[in-house]
C-alpha positions as protocol buffer text, in pm:
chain_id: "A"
residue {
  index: 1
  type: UNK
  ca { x: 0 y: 0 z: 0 }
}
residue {
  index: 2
  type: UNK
  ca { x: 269 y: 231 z: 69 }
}
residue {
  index: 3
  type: UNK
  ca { x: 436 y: 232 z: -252 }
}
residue {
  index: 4
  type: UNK
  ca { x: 54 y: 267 z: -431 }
}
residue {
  index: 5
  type: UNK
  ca { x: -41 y: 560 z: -258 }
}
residue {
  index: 6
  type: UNK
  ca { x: 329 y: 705 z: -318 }
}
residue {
  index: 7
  type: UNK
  ca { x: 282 y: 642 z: -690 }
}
residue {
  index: 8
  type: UNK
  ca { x: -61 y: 796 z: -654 }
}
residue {
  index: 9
  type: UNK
  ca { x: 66 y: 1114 z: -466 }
}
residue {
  index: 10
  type: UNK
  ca { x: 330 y: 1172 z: -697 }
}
residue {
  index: 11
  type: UNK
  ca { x: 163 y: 1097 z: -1005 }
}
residue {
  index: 12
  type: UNK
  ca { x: -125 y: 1384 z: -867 }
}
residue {
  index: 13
  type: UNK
  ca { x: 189 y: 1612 z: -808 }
}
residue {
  index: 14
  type: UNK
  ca { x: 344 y: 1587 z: -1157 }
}
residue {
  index: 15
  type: UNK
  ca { x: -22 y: 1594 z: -1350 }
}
residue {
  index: 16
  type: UNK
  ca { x: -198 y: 1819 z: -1168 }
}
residue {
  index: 17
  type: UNK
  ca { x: 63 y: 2143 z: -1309 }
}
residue {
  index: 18
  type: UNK
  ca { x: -151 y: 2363 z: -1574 }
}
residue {
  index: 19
  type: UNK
  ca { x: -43 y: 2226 z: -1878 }
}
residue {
  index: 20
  type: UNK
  ca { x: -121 y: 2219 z: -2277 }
}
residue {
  index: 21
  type: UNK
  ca { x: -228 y: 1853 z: -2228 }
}
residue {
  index: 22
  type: UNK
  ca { x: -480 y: 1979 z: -1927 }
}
residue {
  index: 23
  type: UNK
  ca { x: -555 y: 2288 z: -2154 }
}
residue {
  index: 24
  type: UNK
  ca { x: -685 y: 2045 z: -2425 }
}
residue {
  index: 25
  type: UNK
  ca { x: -865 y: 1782 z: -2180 }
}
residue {
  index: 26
  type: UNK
  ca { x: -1010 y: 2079 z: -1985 }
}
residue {
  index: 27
  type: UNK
  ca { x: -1185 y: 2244 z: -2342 }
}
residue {
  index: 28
  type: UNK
  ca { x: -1286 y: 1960 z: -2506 }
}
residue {
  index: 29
  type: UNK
  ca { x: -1480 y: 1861 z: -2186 }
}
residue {
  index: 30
  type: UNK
  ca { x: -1651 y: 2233 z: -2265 }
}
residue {
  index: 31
  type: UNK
  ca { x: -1730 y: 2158 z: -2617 }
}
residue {
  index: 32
  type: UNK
  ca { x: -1854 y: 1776 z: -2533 }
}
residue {
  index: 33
  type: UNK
  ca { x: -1655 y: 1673 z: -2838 }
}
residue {
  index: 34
  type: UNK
  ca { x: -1578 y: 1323 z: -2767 }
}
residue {
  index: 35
  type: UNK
  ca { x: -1444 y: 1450 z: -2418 }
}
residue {
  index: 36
  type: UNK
  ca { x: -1439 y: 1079 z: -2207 }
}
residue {
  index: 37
  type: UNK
  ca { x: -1234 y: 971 z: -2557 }
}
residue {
  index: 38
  type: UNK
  ca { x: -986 y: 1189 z: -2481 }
}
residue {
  index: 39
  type: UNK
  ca { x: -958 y: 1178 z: -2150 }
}
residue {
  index: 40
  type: UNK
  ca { x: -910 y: 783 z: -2192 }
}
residue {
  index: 41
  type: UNK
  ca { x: -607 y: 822 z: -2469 }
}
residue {
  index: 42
  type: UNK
  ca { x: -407 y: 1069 z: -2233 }
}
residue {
  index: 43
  type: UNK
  ca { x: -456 y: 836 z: -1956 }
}
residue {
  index: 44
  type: UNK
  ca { x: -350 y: 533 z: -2130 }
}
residue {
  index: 45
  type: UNK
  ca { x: -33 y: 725 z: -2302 }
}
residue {
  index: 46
  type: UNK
  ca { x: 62 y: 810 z: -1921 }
}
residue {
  index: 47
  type: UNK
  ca { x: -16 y: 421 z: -1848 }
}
residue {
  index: 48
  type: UNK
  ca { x: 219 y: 351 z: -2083 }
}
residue {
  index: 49
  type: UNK
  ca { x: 475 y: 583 z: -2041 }
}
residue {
  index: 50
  type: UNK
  ca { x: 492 y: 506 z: -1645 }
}
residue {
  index: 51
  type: UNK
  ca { x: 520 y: 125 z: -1697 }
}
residue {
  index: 52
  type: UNK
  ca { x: 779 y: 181 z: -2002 }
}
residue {
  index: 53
  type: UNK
  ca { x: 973 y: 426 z: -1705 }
}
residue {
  index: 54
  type: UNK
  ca { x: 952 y: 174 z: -1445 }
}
residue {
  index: 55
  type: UNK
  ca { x: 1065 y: -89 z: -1663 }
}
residue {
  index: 56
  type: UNK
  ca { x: 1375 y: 115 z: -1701 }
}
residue {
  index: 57
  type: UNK
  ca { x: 1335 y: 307 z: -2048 }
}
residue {
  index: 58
  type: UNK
  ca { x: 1384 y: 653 z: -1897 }
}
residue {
  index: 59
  type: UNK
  ca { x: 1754 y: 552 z: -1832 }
}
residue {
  index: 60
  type: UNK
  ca { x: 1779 y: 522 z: -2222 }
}
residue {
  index: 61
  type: UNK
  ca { x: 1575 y: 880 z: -2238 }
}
residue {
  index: 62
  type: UNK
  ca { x: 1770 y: 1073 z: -1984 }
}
residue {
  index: 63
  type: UNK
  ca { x: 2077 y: 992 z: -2196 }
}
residue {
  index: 64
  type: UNK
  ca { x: 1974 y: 1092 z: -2537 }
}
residue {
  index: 65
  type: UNK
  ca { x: 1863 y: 1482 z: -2544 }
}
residue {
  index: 66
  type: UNK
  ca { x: 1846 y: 1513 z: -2876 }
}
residue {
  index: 67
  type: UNK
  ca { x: 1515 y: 1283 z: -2835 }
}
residue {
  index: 68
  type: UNK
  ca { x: 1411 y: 1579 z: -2615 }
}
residue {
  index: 69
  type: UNK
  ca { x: 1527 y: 1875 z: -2853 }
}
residue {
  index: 70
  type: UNK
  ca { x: 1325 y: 1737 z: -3166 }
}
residue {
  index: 71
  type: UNK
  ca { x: 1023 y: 1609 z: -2948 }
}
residue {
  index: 72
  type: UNK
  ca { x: 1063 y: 1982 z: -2835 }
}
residue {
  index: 73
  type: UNK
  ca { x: 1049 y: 2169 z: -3178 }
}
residue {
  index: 74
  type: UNK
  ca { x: 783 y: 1930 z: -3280 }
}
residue {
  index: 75
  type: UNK
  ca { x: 533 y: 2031 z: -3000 }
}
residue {
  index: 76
  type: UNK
  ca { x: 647 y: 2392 z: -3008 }
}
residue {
  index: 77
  type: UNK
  ca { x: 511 y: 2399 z: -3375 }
}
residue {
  index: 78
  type: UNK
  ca { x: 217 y: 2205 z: -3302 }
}
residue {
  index: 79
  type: UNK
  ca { x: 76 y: 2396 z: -2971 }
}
residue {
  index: 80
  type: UNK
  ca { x: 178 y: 2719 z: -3185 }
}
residue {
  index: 81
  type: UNK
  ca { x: -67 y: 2586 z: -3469 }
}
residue {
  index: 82
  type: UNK
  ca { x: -349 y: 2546 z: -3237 }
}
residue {
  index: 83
  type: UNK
  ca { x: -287 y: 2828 z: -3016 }
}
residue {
  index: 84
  type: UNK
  ca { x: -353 y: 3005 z: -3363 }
}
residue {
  index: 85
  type: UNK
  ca { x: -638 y: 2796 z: -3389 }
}
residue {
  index: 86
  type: UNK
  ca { x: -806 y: 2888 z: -3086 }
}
residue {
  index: 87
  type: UNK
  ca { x: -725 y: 3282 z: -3102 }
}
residue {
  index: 88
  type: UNK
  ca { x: -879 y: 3271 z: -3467 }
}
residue {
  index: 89
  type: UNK
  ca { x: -1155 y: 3123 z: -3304 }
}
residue {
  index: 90
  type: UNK
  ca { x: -1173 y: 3340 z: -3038 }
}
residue {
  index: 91
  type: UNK
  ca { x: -1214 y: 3659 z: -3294 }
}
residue {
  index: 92
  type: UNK
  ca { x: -1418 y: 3481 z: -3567 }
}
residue {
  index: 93
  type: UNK
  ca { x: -1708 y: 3360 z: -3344 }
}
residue {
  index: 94
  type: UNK
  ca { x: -2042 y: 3489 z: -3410 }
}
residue {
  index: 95
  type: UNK
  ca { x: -2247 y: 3249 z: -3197 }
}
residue {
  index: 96
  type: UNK
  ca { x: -2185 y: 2994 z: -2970 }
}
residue {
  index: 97
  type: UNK
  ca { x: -2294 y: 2645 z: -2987 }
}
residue {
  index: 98
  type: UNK
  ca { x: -2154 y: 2456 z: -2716 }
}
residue {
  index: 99
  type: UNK
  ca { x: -2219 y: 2077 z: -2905 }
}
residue {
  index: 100
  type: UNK
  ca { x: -2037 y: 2223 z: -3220 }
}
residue {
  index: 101
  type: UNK
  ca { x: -1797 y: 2021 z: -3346 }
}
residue {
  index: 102
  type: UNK
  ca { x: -1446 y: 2223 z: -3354 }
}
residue {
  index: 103
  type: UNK
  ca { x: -1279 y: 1915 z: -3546 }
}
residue {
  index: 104
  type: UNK
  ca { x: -1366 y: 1759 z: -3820 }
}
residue {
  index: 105
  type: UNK
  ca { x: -1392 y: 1388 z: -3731 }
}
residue {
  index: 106
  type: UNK
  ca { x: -1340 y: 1178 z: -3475 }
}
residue {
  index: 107
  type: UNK
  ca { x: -984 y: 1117 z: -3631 }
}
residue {
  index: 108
  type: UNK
  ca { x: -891 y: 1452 z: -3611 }
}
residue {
  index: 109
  type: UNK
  ca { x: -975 y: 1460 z: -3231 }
}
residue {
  index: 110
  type: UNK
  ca { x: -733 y: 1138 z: -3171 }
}
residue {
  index: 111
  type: UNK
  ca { x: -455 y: 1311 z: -3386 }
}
residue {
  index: 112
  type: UNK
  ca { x: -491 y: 1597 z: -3190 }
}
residue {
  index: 113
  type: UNK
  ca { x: -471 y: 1440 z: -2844 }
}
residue {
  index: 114
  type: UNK
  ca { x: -189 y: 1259 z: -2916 }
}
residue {
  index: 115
  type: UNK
  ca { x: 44 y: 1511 z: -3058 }
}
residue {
  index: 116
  type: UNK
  ca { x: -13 y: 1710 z: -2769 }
}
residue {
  index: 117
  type: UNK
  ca { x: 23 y: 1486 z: -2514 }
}
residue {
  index: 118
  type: UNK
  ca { x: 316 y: 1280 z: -2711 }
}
residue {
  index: 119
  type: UNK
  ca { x: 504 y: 1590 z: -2844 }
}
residue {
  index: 120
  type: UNK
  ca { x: 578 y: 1766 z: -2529 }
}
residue {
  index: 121
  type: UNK
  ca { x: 920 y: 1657 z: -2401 }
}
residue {
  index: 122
  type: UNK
  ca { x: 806 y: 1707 z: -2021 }
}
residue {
  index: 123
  type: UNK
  ca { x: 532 y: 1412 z: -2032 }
}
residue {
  index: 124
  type: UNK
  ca { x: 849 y: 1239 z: -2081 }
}
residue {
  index: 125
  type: UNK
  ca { x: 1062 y: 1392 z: -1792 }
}
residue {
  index: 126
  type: UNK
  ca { x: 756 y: 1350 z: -1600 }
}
residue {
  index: 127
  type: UNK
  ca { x: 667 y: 1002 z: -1638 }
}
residue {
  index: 128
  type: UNK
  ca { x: 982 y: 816 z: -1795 }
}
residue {
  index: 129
  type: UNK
  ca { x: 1231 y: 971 z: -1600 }
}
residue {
  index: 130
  type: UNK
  ca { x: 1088 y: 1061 z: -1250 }
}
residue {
  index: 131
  type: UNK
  ca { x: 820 y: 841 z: -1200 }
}
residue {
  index: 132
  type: UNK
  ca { x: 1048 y: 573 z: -1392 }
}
residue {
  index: 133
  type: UNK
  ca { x: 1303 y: 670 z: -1131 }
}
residue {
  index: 134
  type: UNK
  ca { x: 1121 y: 675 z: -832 }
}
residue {
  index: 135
  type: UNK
  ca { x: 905 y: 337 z: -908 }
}
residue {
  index: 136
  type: UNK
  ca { x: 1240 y: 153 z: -1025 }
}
residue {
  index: 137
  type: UNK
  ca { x: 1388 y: 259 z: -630 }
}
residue {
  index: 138
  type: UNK
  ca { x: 1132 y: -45 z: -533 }
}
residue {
  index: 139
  type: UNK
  ca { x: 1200 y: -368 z: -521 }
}
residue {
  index: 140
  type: UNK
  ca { x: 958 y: -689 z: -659 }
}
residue {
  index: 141
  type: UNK
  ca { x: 583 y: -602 z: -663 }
}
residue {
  index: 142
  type: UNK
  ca { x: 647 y: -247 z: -457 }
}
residue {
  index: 143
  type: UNK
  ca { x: 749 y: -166 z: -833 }
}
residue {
  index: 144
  type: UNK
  ca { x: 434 y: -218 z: -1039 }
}
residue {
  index: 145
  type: UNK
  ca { x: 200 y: -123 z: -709 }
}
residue {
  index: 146
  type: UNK
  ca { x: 401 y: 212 z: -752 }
}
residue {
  index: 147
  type: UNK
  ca { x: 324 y: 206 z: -1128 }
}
residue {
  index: 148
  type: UNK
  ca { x: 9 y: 144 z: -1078 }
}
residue {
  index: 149
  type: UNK
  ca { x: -75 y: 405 z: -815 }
}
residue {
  index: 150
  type: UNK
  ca { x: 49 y: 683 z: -1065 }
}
residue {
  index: 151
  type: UNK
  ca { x: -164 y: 531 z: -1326 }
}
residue {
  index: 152
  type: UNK
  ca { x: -449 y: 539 z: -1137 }
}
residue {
  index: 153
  type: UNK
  ca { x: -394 y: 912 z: -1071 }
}
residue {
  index: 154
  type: UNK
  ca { x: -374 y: 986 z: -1418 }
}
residue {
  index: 155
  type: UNK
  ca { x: -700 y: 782 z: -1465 }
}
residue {
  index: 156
  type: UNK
  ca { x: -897 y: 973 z: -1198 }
}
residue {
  index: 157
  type: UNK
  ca { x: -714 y: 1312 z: -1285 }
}
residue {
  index: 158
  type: UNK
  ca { x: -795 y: 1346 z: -1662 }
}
residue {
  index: 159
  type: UNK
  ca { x: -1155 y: 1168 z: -1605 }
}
residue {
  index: 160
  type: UNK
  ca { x: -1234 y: 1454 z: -1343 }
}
residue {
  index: 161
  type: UNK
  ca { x: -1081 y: 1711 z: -1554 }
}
residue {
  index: 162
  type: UNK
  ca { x: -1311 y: 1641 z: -1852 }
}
residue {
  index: 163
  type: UNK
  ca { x: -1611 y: 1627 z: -1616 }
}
residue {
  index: 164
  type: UNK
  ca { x: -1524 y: 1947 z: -1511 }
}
residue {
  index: 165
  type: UNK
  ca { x: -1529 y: 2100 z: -1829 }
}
residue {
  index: 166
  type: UNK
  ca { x: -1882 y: 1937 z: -1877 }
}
residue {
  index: 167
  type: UNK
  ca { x: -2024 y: 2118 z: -1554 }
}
residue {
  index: 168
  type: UNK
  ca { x: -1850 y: 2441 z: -1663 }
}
residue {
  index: 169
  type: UNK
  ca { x: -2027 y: 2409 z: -2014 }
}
residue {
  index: 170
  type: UNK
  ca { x: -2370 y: 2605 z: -1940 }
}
residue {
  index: 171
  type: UNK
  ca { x: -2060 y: 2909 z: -1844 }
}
residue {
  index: 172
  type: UNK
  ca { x: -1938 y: 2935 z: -2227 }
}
residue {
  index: 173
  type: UNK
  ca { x: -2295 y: 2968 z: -2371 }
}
residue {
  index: 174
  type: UNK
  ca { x: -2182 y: 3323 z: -2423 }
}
residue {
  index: 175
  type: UNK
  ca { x: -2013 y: 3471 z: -2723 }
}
residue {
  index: 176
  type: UNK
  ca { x: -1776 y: 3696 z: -2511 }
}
residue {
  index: 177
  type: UNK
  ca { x: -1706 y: 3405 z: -2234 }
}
residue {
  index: 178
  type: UNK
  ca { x: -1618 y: 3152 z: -2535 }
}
residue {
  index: 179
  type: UNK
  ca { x: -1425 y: 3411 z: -2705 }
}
residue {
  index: 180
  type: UNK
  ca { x: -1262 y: 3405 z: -2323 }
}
residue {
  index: 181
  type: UNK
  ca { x: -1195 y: 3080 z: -2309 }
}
residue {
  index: 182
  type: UNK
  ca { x: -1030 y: 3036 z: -2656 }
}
residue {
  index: 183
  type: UNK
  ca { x: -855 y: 3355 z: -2604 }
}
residue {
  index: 184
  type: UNK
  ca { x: -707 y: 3175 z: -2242 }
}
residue {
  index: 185
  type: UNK
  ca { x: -624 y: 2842 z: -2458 }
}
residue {
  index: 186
  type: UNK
  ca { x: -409 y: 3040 z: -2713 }
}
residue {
  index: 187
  type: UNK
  ca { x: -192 y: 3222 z: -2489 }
}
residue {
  index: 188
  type: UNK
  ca { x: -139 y: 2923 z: -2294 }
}
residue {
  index: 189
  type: UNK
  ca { x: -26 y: 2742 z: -2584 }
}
residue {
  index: 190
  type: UNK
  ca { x: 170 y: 2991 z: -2674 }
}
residue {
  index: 191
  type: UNK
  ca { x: 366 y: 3022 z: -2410 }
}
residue {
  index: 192
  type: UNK
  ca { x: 408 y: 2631 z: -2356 }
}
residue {
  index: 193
  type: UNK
  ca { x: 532 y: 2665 z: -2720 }
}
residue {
  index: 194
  type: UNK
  ca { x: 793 y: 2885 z: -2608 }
}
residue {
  index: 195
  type: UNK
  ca { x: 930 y: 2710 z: -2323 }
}
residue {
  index: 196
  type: UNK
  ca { x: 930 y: 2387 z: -2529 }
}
residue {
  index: 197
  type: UNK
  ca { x: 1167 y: 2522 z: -2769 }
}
residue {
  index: 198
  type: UNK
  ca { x: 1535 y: 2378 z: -2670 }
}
residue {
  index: 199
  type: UNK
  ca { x: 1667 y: 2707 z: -2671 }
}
residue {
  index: 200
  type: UNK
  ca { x: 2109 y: 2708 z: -2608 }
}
residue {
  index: 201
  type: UNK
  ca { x: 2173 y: 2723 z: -2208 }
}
residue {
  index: 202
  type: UNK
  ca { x: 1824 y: 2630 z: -2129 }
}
residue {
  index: 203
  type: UNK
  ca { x: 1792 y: 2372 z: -1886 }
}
residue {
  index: 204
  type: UNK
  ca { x: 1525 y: 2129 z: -1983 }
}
């Protein structure tokens, strides 16, 4: 039990930060656009990454940062793209539909949650690395309890997320609080873009 509930607490302490990935979770729970679909892919990519971390892959991360540089350029691009998405949104509206569909397909939707949960470099750090770490300082089945505890916080945390952008929904039924809400999204992406980018000196 102890090293479950240590995987859960510092699983909650390393998802919880405001992030792109929350960002996204957080407004497609607004829009109801296949919100629980989402909120399962991020939490099995975490699943994945935490077992792949425990099993002792972030050793192999850690020691190759040019993985990190190019996974960094890639998601500064991307969350640049939609932050550009969302602020032409956020001028363009006219009305506001909350059930409107702001992708075109269900496709679209699982592109989209993967490239921002799987090109930002610091899902990596976060669940490779430290939670690979951490879990891989345990010994037998204190190991996968540990894995399992941060899994299960990333289950719970992304579930509640999207149900709180459901019970926010009846908030955005404005044109000025949607054009609020995209107008948030883009300059958090923005600036997540920019602190992606593997700048020279910057400590990743």
């Amino acid at each position: 039990m102890i090293a479950f509930l240590q995987g859960m607490e510092t699983g909650v302490g390393l998802i919880v930060a405001i992030g792109a990935q929350n960002v996204f979770v957080l407004s497609r729970g607004v829009t109801k656009q296949y919100n629980w679909l989402v909120a399962l892919i991020c939490s099995l990519c975490d699943a994945l990454l935490i077992c792949l971390g425990v099993a002792g892959v972030g050793s192999v991360v850690a020691a190759h940062p040019l993985l990190r540089d190019v996974a960094g350029w890639a998601g500064a691009l991307f969350l640049a793209g939609y932050g550009w998405r969302a602020l032409r949104a956020a001028i363009a509206v006219e009305s506001m539909e909350i059930t409107e569909d702001t992708f075109s397909s269900r496709g679209a939707v699982v592109a989209a949650t993967l490239a921002v949960t799987l090109l930002n470099p610091h899902v990596y750090l976060d669940t490779l690395v430290l939670l690979g770490g951490i879990g891989g300082q345990f010994t037998g089945t204190g190991r996968y309890l540990f894995a399992f505890g941060a899994c299960s916080a990333s289950l719970i945390w992304f579930y509640s997320l999207s149900l709180c952008g459901v019970i926010l929904a009846p908030m955005f039924q404005t044109k000025t609080a949607w054009r609020v809400l995209n107008g948030s999204v883009c300059l958090i992406m923005w600036t997540i873009a920019v602190q992606l980018l593997p700048l020279p000196g910057r400590v990743p």
